[in-house]
C-alpha positions in Angstrom: 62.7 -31.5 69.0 64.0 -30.8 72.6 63.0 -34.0 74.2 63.9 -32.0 77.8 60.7 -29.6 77.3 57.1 -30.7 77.9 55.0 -28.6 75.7 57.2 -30.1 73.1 56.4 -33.6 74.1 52.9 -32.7 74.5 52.8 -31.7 71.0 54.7 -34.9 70.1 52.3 -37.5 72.0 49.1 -35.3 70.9 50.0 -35.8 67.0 50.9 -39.1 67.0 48.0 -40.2 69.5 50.2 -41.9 72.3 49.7 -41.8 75.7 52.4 -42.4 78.5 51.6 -45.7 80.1 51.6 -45.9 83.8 51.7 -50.0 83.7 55.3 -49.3 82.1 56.1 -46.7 84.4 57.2 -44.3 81.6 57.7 -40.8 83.4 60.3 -39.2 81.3 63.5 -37.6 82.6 62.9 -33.4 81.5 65.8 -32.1 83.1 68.8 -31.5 81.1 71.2 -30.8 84.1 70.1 -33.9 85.8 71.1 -35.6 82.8 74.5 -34.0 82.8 75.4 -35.3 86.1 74.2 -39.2 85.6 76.6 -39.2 82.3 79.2 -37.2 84.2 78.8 -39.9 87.1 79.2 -43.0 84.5 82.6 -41.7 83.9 82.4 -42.7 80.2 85.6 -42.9 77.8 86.0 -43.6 74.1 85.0 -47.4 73.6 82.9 -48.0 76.4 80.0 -50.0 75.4 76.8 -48.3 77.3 73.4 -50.9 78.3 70.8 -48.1 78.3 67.6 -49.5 79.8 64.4 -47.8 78.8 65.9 -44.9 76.9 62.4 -43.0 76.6 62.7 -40.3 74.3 66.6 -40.8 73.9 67.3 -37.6 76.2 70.4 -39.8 77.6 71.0 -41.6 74.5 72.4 -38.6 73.0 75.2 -37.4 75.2 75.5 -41.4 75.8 76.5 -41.3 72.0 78.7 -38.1 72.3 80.6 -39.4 75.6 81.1 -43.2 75.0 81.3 -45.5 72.2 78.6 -48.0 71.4 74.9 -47.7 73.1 72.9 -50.9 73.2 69.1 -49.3 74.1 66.8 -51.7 75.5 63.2 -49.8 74.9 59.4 -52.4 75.5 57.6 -49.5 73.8 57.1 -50.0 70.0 56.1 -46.6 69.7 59.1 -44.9 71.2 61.3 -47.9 69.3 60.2 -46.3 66.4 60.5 -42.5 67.2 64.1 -43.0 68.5 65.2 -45.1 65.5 63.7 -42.3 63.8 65.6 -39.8 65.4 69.2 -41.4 65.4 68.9 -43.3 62.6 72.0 -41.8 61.4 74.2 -43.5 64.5 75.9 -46.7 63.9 76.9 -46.6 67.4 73.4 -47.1 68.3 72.0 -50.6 68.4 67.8 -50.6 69.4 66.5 -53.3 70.9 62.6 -53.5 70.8 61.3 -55.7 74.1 61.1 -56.3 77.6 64.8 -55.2 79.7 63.6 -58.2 81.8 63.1 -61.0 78.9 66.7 -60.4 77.9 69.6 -62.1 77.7 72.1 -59.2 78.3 75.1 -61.7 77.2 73.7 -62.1 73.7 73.2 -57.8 73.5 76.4 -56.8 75.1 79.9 -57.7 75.6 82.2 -57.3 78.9 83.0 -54.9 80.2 79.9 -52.6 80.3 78.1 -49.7 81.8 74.4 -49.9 82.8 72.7 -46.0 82.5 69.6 -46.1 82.8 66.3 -44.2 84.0 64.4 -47.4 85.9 60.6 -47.4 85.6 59.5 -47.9 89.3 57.9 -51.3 88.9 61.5 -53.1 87.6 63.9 -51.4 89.5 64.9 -54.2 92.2 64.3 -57.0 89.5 66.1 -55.1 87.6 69.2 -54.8 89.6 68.9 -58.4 90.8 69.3 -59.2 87.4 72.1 -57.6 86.4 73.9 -59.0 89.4 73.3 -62.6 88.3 74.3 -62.3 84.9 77.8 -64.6 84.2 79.4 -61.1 83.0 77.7 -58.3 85.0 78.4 -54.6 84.3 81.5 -52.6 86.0 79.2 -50.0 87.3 75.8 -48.7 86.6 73.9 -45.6 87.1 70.7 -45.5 87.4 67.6 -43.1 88.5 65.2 -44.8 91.0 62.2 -44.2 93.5 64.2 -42.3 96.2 62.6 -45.2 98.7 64.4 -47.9 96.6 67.9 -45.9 96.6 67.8 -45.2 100.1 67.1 -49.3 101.0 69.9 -50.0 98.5 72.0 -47.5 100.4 70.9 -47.9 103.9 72.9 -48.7 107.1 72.7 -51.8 110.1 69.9 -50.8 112.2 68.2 -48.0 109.8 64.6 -48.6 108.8 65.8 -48.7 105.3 67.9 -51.7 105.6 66.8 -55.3 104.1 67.8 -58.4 102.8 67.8 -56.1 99.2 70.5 -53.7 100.8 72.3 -56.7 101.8 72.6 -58.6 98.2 73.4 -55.1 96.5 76.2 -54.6 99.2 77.6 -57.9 99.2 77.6 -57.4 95.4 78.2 -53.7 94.8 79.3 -50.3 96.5 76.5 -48.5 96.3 76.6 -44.9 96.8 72.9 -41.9 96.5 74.5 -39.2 94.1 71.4 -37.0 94.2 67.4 -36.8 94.9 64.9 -35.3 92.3 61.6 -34.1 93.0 58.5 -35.3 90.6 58.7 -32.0 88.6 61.9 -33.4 86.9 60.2 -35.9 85.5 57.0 -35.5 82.5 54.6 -37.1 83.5 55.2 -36.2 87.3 55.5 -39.5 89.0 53.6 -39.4 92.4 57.0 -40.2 94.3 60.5 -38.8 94.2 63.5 -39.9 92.8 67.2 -40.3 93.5 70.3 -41.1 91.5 72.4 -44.3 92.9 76.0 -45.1 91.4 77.1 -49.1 92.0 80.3 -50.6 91.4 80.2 -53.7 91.3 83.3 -55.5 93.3 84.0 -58.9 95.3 83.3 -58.2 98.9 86.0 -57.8 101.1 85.0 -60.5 103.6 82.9 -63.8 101.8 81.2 -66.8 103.6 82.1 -70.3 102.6 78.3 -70.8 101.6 76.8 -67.7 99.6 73.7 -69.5 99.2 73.1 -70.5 103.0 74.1 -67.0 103.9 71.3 -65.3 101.7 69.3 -68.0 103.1 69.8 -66.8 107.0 69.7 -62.8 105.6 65.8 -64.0 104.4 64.9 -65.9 107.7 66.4 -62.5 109.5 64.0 -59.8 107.8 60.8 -62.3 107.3 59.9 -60.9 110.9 61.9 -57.7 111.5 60.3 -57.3 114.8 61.2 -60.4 116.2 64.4 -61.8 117.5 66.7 -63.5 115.4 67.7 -66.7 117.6 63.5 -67.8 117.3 64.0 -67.0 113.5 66.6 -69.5 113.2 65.7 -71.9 115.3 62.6 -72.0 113.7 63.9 -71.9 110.1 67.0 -73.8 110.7 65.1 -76.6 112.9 67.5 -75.4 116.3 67.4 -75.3 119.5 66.8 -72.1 120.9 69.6 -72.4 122.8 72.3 -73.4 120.2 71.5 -70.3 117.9 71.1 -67.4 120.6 74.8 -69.7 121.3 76.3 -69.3 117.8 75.2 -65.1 118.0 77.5 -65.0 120.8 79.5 -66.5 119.4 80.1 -63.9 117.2 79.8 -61.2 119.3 76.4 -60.3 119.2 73.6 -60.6 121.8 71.1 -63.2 122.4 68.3 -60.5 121.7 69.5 -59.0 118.7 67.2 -58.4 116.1 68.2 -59.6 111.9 68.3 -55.6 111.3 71.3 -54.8 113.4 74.0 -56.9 111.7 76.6 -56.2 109.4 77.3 -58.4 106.3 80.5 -58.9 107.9 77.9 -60.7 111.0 76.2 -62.4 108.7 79.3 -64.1 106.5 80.4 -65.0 110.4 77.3 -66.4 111.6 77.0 -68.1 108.3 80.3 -70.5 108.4 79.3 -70.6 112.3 76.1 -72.3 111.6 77.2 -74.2 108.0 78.5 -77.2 109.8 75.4 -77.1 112.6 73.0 -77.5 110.0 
């Protein structure tokens, strides 16, 4: 069947009695030029080893077999587990793996290097991610299809409305860069929202704190009240005088008054090994 047209999934879920679960956010990628570019974008060679997360109906699995080597699918539905062992149950390259992307230990499924493709249901996208950045052997690069407002916070810039302490631990982690949006009508069935393609490679960042943990710790007292200014915040948080932290921004070449939105990573490793030996 041509998992890309809709009247043929229709006829699919009809006769076997399933029904796409919103809890699981299974909206199925129906366009076959979108899925061009996303394998086109993991820049794929013989040998690669692909994590495919929530495979669906396989419509990426395919070319994923064609373009790479071995594809290790994670997939929580039983019933699509057993329709897409059906359907390539003639790949060796394929390994399926029935359960929960989030219960599992990536390590045990996959070996470095590795390539993340995936289309994210909305409701594990930013766990997700988080997750694949804290594993002891994360993935080179991954591509992945998201809620366009997730992609654009992942993306965004210092002082945007977008940007957050989850823009900051992708960027500290990975270059993250928006390939492309897609509307709902890409999708069966339409999702509510739209969507957008994000590339990350993951890298060390070029400029690192002496304390990662205290800095992530300042980047979460800095958004916990966008609105207000960040010397409070720390004081507050970091038991300081008022004085001593609007000091340390200074310091650093940032005003009193500034609010946690407008600084760079770069301010924040700075203010970080400012403040380590203050605190």
């Amino acid at each position: 069947m041509d998992v890309t047209r809709p009247s043929e999934i229709t006829d699919l879920f009809r006769r076997k009695g399933f029904t796409a679960r919103k809890s699981w956010g299974q909206n199925f990628l129906v366009n076959g030029e979108a899925v061009g570019k996303l394998i086109s974008a993991a820049e794929l060679t013989r040998g690669d080893t692909v994590l495919e997360i929530g495979p669906g109906l396989g419509v990426m699995t395919e070319p994923l077999l064609a373009a790479g080597g071995k594809v290790v699918a994670v997939e929580i539905d039983p019933f699509l587990g057993q329709f897409l062992s059906r359907r390539f149950s003639q790949q060796e390259k394929l390994r399926l793996v029935q359960g929960d992307a989030l219960a599992q230990d990536f390590s045990l499924l996959v070996s470095d290097p590795y390539i993340v493709v995936a289309n994210l249901p909305y409701y594990i996208s930013s766990p997700i991610l988080i997750k694949l950045i804290e594993q002891p052997q994360p993935p080179t690069r991954a591509i992945v299809l998201l809620q366009l407002e997730v992609a654009r916070r992942l993306t965004a810039l210092p002082g945007t409305r977008d940007y957050g302490a989850l823009t900051i631990f992708i960027q500290y982690h990975c270059h993250a860069e928006l390939l492309f949006k897609l509307g709902p009508g890409n999708f069966f069935p339409q999702p509510m929202v739209d969507s957008a393609a994000v590339r990350l490679r993951w890298r060390p960042y070029p400029v690192q704190p002496g304390n990662e943990r205290l800095m992530f710790r300042i980047v979460k007292i800095a958004f916990s009240q966008r609105r207000k200014m960040l010397k409070g915040l720390l004081a507050s948080a970091l038991h300081l005088a008022k004085e001593d932290a609007g000091r340390a921004l200074t310091q650093i070449g940032l005003t009193e008054d500034i609010r946690g939105e407008r600084l760079s990573i770069e301010n924040f490793v700075a203010l970080t090994n400012l403040l380590e030996g203050q605190i």
